[in-house]
N, C-alpha and C positions, 0 to 999 in steps of 0.2 A: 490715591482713590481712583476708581477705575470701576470697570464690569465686574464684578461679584456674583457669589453664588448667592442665589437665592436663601437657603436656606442656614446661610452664613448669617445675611441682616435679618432674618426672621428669631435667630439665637442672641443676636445682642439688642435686638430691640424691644421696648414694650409691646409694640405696634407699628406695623409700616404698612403704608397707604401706597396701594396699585391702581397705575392710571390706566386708561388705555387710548394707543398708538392708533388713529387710522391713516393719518397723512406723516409727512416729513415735520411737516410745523406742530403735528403733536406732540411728537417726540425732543424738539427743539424745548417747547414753550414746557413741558416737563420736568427735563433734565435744566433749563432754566431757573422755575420755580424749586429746586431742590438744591440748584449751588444757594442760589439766593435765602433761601431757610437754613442751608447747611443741615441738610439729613440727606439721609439715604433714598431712595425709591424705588419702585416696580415699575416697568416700562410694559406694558401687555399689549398684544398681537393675536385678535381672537380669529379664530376661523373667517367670519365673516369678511373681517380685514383684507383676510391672506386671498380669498376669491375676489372682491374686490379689485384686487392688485395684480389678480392673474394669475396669484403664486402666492408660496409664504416668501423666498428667498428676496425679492427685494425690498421689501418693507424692514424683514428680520437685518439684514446682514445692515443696511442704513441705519437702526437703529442699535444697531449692536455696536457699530462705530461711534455712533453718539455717545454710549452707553462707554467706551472705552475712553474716550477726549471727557468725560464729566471732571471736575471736582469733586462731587461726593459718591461714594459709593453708591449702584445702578446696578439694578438685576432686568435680565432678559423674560421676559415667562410668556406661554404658548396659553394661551385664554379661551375655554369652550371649544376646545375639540371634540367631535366625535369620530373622527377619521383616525384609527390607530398608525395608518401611515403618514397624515400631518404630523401626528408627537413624534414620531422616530425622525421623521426630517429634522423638524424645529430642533431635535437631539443633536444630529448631525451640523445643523446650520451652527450652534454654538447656544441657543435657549440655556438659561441654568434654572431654568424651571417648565414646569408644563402641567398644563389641567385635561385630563383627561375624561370625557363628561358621556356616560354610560344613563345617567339616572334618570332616562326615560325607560327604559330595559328592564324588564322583571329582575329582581333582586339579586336572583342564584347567576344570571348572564352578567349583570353590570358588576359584582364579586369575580367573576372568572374573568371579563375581557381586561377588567381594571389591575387585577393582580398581576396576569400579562406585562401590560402594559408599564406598571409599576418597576417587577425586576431589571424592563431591560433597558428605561431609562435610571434608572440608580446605578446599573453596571456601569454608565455612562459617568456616574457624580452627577447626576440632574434630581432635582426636587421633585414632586410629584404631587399634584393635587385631586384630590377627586370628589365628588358630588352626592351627597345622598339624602332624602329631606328632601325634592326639587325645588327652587326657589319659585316663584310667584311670576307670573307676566311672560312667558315663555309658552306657555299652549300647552293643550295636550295636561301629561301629568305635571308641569309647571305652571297650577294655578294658585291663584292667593287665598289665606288660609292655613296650607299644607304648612308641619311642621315638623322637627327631625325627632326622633325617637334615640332619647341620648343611650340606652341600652342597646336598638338596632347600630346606633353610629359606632359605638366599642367595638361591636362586632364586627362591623364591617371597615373597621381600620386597623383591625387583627388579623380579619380573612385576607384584607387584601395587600396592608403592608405597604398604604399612604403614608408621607410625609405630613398632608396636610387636609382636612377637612370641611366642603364650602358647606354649611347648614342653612337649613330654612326655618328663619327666627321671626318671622314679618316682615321682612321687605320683599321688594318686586324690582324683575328686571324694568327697564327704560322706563322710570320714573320720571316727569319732568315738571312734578311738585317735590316739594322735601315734607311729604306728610305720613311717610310710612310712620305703622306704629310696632316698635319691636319688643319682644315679650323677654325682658329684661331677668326675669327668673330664669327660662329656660336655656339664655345663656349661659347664666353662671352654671348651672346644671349641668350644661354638656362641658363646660371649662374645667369642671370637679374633674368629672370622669372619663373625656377621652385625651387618650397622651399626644395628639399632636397637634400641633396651633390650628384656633378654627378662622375659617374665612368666611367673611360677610360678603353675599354679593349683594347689588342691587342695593348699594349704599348713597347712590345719587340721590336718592328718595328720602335718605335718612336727614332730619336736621341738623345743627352743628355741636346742638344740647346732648343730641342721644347717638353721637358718634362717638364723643368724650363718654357716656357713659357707657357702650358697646364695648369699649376697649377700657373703662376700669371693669365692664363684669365679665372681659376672657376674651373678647374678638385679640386675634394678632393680624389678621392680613385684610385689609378695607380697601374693596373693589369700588371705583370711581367710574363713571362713564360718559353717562348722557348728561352730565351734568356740567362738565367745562365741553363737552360739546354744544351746549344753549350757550355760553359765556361765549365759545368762538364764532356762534353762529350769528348770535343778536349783532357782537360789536361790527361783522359783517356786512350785515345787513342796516345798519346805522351810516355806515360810510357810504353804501349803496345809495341808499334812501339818501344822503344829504348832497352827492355829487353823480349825476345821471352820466357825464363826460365822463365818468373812472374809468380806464381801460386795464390798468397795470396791473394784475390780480397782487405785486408787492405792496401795493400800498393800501391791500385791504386786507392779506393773509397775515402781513407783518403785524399788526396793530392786533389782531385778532389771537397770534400769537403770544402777543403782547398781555394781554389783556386774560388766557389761560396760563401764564407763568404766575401773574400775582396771585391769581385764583390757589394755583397750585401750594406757593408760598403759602401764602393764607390757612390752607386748610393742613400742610406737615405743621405748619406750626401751631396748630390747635391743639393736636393729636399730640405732639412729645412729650 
């Protein structure tokens, strides 16, 4: 058990939950909480991340090694790009997946950049995900609300020749209540009708009742975020608060660490 292609655990699985990576100890306390449940997982590297950090390559290639020493099977994926030359990198760096995120774009431009984009990471063997539907909490056309149109979504995972599909069902990006409310008909709706696994983003906001039911009415890929970032950040901030002398950021990133591994565990083993 090792780095896997994405679109490998996405075919034997019901459903597999994608975390995302901003530090070294995310990726740690992930692939943690995954030996520890024994399932598989998504490690994510969203754009955001990758400027962050200067780049994508050193956060990618760090986590890719992690992603190769796991016990359980560990897929790499490139999360909210909009830079078509981040996804070809992330291609290059060894990603076996990548989202490429058009859906602020008039319809006829995010079909043509996305289709791009699509052939020539698949030439690769890399998955491919893309966006249509905008999800909530993002600005701009990414307000809450918006919903996917499971006949525009056929179409446009035939124009363009996705692997995978994020839709906009009710939840919101950077949610940091679990009170989204998700419109559980229109998932099975779109699960009838388009062929390729849909992905929920802005799952953090989802509770732990209507993840279980998202993924019996068709969700396959459940985006995680800001929500074992509150876990890392509180238990942080507790050590903080309770010792003013702490100097050693180990004895406060460990624990914090610590502390999104069980989270992790916790929430595959809901979901299996």
């Amino acid at each position: 058990m090792t780095l896997v292609a994405s679109g490998g655990i996405l075919a034997e699985q019901r459903a597999v939950l994608a975390f995302n990576v901003i530090q070294l100890e995310h990726a740690e306390a992930i692939v943690s909480g995954a030996e520890a449940a024994n399932r598989p997982v998504i490690l994510q590297i969203s754009e955001n991340a990758a400027r962050y950090h200067g780049g994508l390559a050193p956060i990618t290639l760090a986590t890719l090694e992690l992603a190769r020493r796991s016990a359980v099977d560990v897929a790499v994926h490139l999360d909210h790009a909009e830079d078509e030359a981040l996804v070809l990198e992330a291609v290059e760096l060894g990603a076996t997946s990548v989202m490429f995120d058009a859906a602020t774009l008039p319809y006829d431009e995010n079909v043509a950049r996305t289709a791009v984009i699509a052939r020539a990471a698949q030439a690769k063997g890399v998955w491919v995900e893309a966006e249509l539907g905008a999800i909530g909490g993002k600005g701009g056309a990414h307000t809450p609300g918006v919903r996917t149109d499971p006949a525009e979504a056929v179409a446009f995972v035939e124009a363009t020749g996705v692997d995978g599909l994020a839709v906009a069902v009710g939840s919101s990006h950077a949610m940091t209540s679990r009170s989204a409310s998700l419109d559980f008909a229109l998932i099975a709706e779109l699960a009838a009708a388009v062929p390729v696994p849909l992905v929920l983003h802005g799952s953090s906001g989802v509770s732990d009742a209507d993840l279980v039911r998202a993924v019996e009415h068709g969700m396959r890929k459940i985006n995680i975020s800001t929500h074992i970032n509150g876990i890392f950040t509180r238990r942080i901030r507790e050590l903080l608060d309770a010792d003013a002398a702490l100097v050693d950021p180990r004895k406060y990133l460990g624990p914090a660490r610590d502390a999104v591994a069980l989270e992790v565990q916790r929430l595959l083993e809901l979901v299996a």
